[in-house]
MMTF fields as JSON, N, C-alpha, C and O atoms, coordinates in Angstrom:
{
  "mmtfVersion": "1.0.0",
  "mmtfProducer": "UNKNOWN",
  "numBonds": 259,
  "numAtoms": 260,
  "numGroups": 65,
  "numChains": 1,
  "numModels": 1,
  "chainsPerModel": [1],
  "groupsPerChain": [65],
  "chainIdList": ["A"],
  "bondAtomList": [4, 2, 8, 6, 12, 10, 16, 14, 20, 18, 24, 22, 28, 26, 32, 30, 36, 34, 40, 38, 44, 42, 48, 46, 52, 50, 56, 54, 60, 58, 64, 62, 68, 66, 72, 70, 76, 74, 80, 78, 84, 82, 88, 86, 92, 90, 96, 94, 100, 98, 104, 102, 108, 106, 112, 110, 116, 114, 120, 118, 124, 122, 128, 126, 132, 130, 136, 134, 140, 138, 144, 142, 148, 146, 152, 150, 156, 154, 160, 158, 164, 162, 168, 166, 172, 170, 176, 174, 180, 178, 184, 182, 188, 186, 192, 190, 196, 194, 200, 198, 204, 202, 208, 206, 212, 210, 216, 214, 220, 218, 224, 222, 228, 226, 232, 230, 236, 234, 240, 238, 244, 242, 248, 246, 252, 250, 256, 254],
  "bondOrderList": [1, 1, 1, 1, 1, 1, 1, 1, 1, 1, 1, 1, 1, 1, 1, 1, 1, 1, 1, 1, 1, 1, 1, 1, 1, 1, 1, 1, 1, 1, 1, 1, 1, 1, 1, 1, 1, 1, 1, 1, 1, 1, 1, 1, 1, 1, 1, 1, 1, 1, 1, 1, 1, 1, 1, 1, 1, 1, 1, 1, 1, 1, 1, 1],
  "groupList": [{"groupName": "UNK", "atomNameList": ["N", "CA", "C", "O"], "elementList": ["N", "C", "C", "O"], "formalChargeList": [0, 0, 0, 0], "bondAtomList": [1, 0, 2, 1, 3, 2], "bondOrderList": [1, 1, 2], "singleLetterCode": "X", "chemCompType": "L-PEPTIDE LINKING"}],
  "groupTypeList": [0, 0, 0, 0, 0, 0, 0, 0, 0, 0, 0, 0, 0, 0, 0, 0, 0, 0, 0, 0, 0, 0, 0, 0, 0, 0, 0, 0, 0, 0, 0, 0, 0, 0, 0, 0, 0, 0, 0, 0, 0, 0, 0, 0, 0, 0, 0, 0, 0, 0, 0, 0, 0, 0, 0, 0, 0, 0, 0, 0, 0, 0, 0, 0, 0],
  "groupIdList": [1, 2, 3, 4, 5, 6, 7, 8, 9, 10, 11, 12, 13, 14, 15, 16, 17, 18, 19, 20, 21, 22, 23, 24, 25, 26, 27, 28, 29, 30, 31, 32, 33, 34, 35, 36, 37, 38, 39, 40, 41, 42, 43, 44, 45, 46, 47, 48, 49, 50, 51, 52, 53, 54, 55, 56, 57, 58, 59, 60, 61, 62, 63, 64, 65],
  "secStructList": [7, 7, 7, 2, 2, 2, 2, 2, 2, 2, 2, 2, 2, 2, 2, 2, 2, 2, 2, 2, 2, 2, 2, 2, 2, 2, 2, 2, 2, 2, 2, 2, 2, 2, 2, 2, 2, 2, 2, 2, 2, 6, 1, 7, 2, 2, 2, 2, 2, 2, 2, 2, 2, 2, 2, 2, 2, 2, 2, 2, 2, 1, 1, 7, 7],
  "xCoordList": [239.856, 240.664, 241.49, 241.026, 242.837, 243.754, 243.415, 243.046, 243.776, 243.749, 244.511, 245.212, 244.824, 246.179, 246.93, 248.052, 246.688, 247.801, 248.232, 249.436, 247.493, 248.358, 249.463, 250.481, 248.836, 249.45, 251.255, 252.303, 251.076, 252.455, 252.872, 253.645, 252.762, 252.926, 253.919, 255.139, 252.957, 253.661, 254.847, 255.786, 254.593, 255.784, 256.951, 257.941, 256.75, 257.537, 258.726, 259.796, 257.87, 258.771, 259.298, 260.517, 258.803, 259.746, 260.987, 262.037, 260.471, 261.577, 262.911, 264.087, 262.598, 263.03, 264.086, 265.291, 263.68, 264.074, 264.897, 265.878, 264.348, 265.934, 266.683, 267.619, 266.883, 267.668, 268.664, 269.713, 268.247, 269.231, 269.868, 271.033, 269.037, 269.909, 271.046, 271.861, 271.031, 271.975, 273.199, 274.422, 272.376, 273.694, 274.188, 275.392, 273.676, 274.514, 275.39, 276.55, 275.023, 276.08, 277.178, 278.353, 276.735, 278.037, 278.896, 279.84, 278.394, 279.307, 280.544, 281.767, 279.513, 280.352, 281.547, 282.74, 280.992, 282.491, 283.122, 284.29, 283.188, 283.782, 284.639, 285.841, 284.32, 284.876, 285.924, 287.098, 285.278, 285.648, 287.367, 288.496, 287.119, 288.14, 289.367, 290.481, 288.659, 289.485, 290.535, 291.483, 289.951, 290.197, 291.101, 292.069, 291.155, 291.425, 292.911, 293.888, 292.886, 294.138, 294.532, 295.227, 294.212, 295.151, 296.06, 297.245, 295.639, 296.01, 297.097, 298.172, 296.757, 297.792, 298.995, 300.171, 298.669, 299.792, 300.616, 301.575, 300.583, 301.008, 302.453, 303.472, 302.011, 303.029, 303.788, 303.406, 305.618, 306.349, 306.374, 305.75, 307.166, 307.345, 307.473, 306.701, 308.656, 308.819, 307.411, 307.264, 306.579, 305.358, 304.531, 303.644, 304.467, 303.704, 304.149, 303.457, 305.129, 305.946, 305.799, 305.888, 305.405, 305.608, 303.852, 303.458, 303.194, 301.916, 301.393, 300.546, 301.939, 301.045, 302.001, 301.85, 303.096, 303.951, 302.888, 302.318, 302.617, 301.195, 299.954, 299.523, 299.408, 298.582, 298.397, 297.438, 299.703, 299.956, 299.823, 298.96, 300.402, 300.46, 299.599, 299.531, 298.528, 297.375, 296.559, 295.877, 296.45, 295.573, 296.516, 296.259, 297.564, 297.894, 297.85, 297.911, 297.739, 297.066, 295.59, 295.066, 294.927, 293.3, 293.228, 292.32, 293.812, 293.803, 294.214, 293.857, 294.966, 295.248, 296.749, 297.06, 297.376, 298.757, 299.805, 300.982],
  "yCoordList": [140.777, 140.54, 139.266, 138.161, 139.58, 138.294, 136.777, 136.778, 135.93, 134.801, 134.927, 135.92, 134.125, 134.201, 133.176, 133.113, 132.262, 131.589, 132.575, 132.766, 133.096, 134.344, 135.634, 136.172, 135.816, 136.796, 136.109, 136.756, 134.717, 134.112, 133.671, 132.729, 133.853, 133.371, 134.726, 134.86, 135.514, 136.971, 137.328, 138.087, 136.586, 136.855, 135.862, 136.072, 134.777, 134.002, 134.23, 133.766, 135.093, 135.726, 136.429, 136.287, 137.587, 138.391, 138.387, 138.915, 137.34, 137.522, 136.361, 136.721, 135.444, 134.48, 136.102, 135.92, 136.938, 138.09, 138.881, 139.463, 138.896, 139.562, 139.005, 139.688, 137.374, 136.834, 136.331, 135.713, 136.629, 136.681, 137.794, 137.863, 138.997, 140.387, 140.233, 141.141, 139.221, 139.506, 138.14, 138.159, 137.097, 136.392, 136.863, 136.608, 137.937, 138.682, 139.408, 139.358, 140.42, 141.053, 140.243, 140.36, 139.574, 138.286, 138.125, 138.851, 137.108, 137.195, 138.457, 138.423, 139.478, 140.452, 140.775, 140.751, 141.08, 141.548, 140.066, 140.455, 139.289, 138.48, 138.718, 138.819, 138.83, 138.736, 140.018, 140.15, 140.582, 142.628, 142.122, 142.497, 141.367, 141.798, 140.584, 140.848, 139.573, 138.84, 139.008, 138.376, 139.928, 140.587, 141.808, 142.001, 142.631, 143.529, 143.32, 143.864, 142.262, 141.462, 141.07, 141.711, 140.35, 139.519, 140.878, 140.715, 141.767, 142.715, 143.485, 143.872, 143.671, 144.233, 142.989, 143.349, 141.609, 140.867, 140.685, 139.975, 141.216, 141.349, 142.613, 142.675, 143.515, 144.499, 144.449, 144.247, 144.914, 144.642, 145.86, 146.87, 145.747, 147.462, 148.648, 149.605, 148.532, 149.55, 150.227, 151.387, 149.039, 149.518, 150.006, 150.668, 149.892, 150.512, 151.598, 152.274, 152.224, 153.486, 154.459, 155.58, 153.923, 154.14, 154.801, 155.92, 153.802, 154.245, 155.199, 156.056, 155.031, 156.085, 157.365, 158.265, 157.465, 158.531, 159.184, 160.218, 158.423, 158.705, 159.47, 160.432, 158.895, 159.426, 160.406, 161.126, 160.634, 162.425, 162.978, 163.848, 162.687, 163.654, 163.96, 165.189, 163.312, 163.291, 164.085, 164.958, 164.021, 164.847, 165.883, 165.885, 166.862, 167.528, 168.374, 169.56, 168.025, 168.868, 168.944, 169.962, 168.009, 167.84, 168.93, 169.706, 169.355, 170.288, 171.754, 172.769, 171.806, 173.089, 173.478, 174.443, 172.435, 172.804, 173.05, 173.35],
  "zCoordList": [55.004, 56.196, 56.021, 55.741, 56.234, 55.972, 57.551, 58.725, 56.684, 57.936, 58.604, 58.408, 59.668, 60.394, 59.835, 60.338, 58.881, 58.245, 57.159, 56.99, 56.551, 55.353, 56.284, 55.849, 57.57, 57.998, 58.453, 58.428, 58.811, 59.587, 57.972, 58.146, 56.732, 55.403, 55.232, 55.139, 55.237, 54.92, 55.891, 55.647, 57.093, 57.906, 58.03, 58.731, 57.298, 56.86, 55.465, 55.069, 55.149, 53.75, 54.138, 54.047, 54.791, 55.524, 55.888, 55.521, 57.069, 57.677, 56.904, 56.861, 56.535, 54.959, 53.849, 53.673, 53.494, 52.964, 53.595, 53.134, 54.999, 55.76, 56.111, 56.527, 56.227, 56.342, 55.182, 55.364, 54.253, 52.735, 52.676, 52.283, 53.137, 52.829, 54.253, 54.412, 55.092, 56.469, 55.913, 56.053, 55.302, 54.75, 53.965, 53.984, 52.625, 51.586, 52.245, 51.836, 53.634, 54.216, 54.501, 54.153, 55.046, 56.035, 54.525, 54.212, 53.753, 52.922, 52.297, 52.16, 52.04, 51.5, 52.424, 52.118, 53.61, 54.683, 54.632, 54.643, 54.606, 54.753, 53.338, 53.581, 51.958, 50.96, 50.958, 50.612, 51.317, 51.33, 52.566, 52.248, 53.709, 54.858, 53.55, 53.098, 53.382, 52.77, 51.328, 50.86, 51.052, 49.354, 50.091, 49.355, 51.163, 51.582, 51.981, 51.465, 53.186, 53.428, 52.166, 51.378, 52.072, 50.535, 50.011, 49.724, 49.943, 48.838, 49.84, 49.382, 51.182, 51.764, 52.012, 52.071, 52.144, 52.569, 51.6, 51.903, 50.14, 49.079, 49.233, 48.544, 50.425, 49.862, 51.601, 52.754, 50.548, 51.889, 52.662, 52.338, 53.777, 54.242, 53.472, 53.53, 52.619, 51.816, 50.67, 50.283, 50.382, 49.382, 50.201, 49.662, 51.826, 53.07, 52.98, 52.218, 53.455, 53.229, 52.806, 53.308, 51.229, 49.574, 49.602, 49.274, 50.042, 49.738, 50.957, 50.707, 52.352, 53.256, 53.172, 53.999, 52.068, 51.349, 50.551, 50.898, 49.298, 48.513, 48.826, 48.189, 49.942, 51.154, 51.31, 51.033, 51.988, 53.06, 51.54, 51.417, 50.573, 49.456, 49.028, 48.986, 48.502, 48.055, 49.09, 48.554, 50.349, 50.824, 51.346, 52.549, 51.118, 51.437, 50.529, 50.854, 49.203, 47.94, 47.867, 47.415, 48.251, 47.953, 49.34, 49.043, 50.799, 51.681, 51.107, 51.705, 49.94, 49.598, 50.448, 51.146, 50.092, 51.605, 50.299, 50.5]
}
């Protein structure tokens, strides 16, 4: 039978462990929205255009149209 200091030990890791996997998230969206923008503030109207041109095309063949 565990003590109750091993049991708040084990729950110290725990929750220590989900809080790394919730800062790894944070980071990632943060990297993901930032990497995301960057890459769109890169293109002007016309490469907008150009690419939701691309788009319709691509799924209007992958639809069988």
């Amino acid at each position: 039978m565990k003590t109750r200091e091993q049991k708040l030990l084990e729950q110290n890791h725990e929750l220590e462990k989900i809080a790394d996997q919730l800062e790894q998230q944070r980071l990632q969206k943060q990297y993901n929205s930032a990497s995301s923008w960057n890459w769109m503030s890169r293109l002007d109207g016309v490469d907008i255009v150009e690419l939701a041109s691309e788009m319709v095309d691509t799924v209007g063949e992958l639809s069988g149209d």
